[in-house]
C-alpha positions in Angstrom: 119.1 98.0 86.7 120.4 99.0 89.9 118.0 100.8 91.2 115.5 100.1 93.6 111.6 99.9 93.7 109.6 101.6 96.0 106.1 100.5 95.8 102.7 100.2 98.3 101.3 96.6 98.8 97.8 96.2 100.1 98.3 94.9 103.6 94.5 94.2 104.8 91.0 94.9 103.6 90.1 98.6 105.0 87.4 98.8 107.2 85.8 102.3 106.3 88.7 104.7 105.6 91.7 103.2 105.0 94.1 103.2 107.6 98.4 103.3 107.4 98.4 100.1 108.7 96.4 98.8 105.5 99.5 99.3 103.6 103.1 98.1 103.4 105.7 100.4 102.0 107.9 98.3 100.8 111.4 97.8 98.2 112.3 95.7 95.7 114.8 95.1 92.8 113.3 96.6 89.8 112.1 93.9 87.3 113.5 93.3 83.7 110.9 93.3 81.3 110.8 89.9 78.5 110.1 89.7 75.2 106.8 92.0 74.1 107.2 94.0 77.6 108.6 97.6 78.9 109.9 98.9 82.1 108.5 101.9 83.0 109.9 104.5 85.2 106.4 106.0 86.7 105.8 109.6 87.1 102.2 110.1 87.6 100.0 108.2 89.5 95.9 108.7 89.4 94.2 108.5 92.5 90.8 107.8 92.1 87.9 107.0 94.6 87.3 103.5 92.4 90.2 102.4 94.1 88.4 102.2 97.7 86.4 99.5 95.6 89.2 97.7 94.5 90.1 97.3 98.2 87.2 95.1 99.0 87.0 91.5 98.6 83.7 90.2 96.8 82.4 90.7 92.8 82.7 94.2 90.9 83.3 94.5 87.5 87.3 94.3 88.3 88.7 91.7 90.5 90.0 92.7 94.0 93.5 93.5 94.6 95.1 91.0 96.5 97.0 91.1 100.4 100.7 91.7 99.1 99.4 93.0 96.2 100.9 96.1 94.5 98.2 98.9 94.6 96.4 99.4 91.6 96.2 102.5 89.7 96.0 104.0 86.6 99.1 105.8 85.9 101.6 107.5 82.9 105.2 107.4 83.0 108.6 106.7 80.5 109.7 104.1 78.6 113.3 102.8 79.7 113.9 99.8 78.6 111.3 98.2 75.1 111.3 94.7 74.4 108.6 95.4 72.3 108.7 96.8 68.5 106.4 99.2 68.8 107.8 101.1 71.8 110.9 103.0 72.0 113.1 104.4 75.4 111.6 108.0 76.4 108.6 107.6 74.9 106.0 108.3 77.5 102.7 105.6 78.2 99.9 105.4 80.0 98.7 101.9 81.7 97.8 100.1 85.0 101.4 100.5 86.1 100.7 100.4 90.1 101.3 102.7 93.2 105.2 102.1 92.8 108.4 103.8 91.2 108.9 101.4 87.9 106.3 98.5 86.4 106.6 96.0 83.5 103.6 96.0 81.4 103.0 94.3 78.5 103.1 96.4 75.2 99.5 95.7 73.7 98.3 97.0 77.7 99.9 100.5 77.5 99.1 103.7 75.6 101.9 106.0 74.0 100.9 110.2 74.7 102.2 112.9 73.4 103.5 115.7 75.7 103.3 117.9 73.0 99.6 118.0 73.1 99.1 118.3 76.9 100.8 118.2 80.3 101.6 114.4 81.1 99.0 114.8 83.7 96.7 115.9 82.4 96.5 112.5 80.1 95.3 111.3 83.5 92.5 113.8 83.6 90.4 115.0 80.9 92.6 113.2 78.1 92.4 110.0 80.2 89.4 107.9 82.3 88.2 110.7 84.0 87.1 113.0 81.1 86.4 109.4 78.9 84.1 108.7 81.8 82.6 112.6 81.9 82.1 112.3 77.7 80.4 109.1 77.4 78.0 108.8 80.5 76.6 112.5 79.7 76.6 112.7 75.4 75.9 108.6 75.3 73.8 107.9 78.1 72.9 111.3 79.0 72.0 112.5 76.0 71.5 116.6 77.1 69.4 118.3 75.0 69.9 122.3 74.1 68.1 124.3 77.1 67.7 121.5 79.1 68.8 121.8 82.7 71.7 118.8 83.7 72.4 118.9 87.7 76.1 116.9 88.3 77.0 116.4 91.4 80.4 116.0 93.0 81.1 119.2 90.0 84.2 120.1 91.2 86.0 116.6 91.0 87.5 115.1 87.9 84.5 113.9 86.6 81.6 116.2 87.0 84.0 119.6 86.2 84.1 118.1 82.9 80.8 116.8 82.6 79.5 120.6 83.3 82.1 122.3 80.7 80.7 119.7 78.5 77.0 120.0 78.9 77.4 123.9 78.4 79.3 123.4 75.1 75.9 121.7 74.4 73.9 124.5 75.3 72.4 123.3 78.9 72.3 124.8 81.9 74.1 123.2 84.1 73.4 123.2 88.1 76.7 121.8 90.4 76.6 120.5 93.8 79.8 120.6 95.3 80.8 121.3 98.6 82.1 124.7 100.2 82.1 128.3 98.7 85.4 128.0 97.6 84.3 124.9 95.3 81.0 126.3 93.9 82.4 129.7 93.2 84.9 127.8 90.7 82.4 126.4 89.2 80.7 129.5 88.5 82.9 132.0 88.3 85.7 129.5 86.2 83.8 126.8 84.6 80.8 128.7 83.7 78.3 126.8 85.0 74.9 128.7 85.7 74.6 127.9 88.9 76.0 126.0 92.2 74.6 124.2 95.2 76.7 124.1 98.5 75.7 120.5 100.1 77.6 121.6 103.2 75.5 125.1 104.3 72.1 124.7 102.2 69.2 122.5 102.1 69.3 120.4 98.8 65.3 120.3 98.2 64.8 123.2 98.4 68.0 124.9 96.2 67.2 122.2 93.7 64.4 123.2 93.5 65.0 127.1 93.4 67.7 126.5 90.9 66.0 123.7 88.8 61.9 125.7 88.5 61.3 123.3 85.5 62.7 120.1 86.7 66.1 117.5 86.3 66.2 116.7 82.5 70.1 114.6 83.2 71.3 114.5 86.6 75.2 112.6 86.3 75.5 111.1 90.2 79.3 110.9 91.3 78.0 110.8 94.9 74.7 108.8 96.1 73.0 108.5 99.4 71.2 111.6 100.1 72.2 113.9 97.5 71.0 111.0 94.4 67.6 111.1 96.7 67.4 114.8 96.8 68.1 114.9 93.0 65.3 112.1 92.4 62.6 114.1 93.7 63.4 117.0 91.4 63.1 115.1 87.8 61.8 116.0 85.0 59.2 114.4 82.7 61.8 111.9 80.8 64.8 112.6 82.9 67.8 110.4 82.3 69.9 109.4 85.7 73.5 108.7 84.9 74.9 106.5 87.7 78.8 107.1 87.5 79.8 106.6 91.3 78.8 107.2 94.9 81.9 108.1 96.4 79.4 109.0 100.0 78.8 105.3 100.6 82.1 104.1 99.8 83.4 103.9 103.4 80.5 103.2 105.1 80.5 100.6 107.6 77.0 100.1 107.4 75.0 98.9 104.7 75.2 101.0 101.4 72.2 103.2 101.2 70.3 102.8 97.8 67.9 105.2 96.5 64.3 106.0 98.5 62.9 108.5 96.0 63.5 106.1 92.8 59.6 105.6 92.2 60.2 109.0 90.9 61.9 107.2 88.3 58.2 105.7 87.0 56.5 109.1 87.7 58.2 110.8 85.1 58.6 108.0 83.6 62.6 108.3 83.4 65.3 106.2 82.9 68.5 105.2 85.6 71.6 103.7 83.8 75.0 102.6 85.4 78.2 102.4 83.5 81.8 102.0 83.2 84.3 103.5 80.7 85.6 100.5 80.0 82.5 99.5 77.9 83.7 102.6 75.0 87.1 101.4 74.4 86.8 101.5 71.0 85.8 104.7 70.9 88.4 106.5 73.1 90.3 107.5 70.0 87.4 109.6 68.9 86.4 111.4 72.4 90.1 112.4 73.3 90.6 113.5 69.6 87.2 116.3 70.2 88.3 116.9 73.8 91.5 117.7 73.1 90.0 120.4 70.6 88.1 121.9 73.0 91.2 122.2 75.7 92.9 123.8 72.7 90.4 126.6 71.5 89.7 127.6 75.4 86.4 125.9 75.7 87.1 123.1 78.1 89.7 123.6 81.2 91.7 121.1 82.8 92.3 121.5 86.4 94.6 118.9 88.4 95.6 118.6 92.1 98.9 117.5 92.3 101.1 116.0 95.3 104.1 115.4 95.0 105.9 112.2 96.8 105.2 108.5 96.2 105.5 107.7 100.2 102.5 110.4 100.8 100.2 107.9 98.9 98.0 106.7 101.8 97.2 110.3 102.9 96.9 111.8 99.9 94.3 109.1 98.5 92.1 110.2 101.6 91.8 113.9 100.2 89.3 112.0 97.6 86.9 111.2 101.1 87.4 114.7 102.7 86.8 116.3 99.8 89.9 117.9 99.9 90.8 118.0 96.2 89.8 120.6 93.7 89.4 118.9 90.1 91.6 115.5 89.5 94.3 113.8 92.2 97.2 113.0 90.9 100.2 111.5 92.8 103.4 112.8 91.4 105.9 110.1 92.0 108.9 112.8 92.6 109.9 116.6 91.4 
């Protein structure tokens, strides 16, 4: 092809919020795929606070993306060119395809979707990681019983606005903490959650406790620091913790601060679990098949926040850290 590849390198390791100059903007030839690959013209890109992580250098459960590095990120786009049998032009994929206009994966790493089911982007949202990761940590680690109370924080993102509309279709009452009026009236007023906790104008022990009179049975933690303690203070005998994230400590410059109310955890004798999606792969089939049931009798919604314009990237990634966006980011590569 002819065309040219636009595409954001890693440029240096951000010190607390990344900065422009931790990127390079940058052009090259697009690649031809070999035998067993496709090129893929991307169209959406998911922006997703696990990718401050994949900034750092030192071990996670992923390797660090390297200086010069194409920016990883989770992202769906079209088939233009198969090499590979199973995979035909203008079919549409999902994969790892980068913070850039076109990629070469390999087939076996990519996903056909169907538009006909849902909106592409929404393959990124509750079809894809973020509502895997909002179905597995609250029915398999979680486990939310009928009447019992699950607290989510972070309820507005990706994550936790699906892990509320889930533990209501499981007959909990579900508590948000989300930050602003504008945020916990959605979740209220849209989502149906019973009730919402503004981190930004109230005290969290106390509205916890107002909104939780019989304790934390699941609390899903998308956030950390002094919101995880807050919720640690309010279990339940038995309560399950469901570590997904702690998007507060991800920029720190300091230490990260772990939890000071986890003897809580032996008090009531509950339990604190960490996981990643990844570890449910073979199950993905299943949860996507029942979620995409619920989007289509009305009983779950999918809300994205989309911006449009690959070279907006490094901007648009921080809306994640001001908590700027309302349910799940997603980069659209052009019109």
């Amino acid at each position: 092809m002819s065309a040219v590849n636009h595409r954001f390198e890693l440029a240096a390791r951000p010190v607390g919020l990344p900065k422009p100059t931790d990127w390079n903007y940058t052009e090259a030839a697009v690649p031809e795929p070999a035998e067993g690959e496709l090129l893929v013209q991307v169209r959406y890109i998911s922006l997703d606070p696990a990718m401050r992580g994949w900034m750092n250098e030192g071990r996670s459960y992923a390797p660090p993306v390297g200086i010069g590095e194409v920016m990883r990120a989770l992202a769906i786009g079209r088939v233009l060119e198969s090499k590979h049998p199973a995979f035909s032009p203008g079919d549409h994929v999902s994969g790892a395809f980068g913070v850039q206009e076109y990629a070469v994966a390999r087939g076996e790493e990519v996903t056909k979707v169907d538009p006909q089911v849902a909106p592409l982007p929404v393959f990124l949202s509750t079809l894809g990681m973020t509502g895997l990761t909002a179905y597995f940590g609250l029915l398999d680690l979680g486990h939310p019983q009928p009447g019992q109370t699950v607290v989510v924080s972070g309820a507005a993102g990706a994550v936790g606005s699906v892990v509320g509309q889930i533990a209501k279709l499981k007959d909990c009452r579900v508590v948000g903490i989300a930050g602003g009026v504008d945020k916990c009236e959605y979740l209220t007023k849209e989502l149906g959650f019973d009730a919402a906790i503004d981190y930004k104008s109230e005290d969290l022990g106390p509205a916890l406790r107002s909104a939780c009179p019989d304790g934390i049975d699941v609390y899903f933690d998308n956030v950390g620091g002094e919101i995880l303690d807050a919720a640690l203070a309010q279990l339940a005998m038995r309560a399950r913790v469901v570590i997904c994230g702690a998007i507060s400590q991800y920029n720190n410059t300091t230490p990260m601060r772990g939890p000071s109310n986890y003897m809580s955890l032996l008090v009531n004798r509950a339990s604190m679990t960490g996981f990643l999606v990844f570890d449910f792969a073979a199950r993905y089939a299943e949860a996507i098949h029942e979620m995409a049931g619920w989007i289509a009798s009305g009983d779950l919604t999918s809300r994205e926040d989309i911006v449009v314009g690959l070279d907006t990237f490094p901007d648009t990634l921080l809306k994640l850290f001001r908590g700027e966006n309302h349910g799940k980011l997603v980069l659209a590569v052009a019109e």
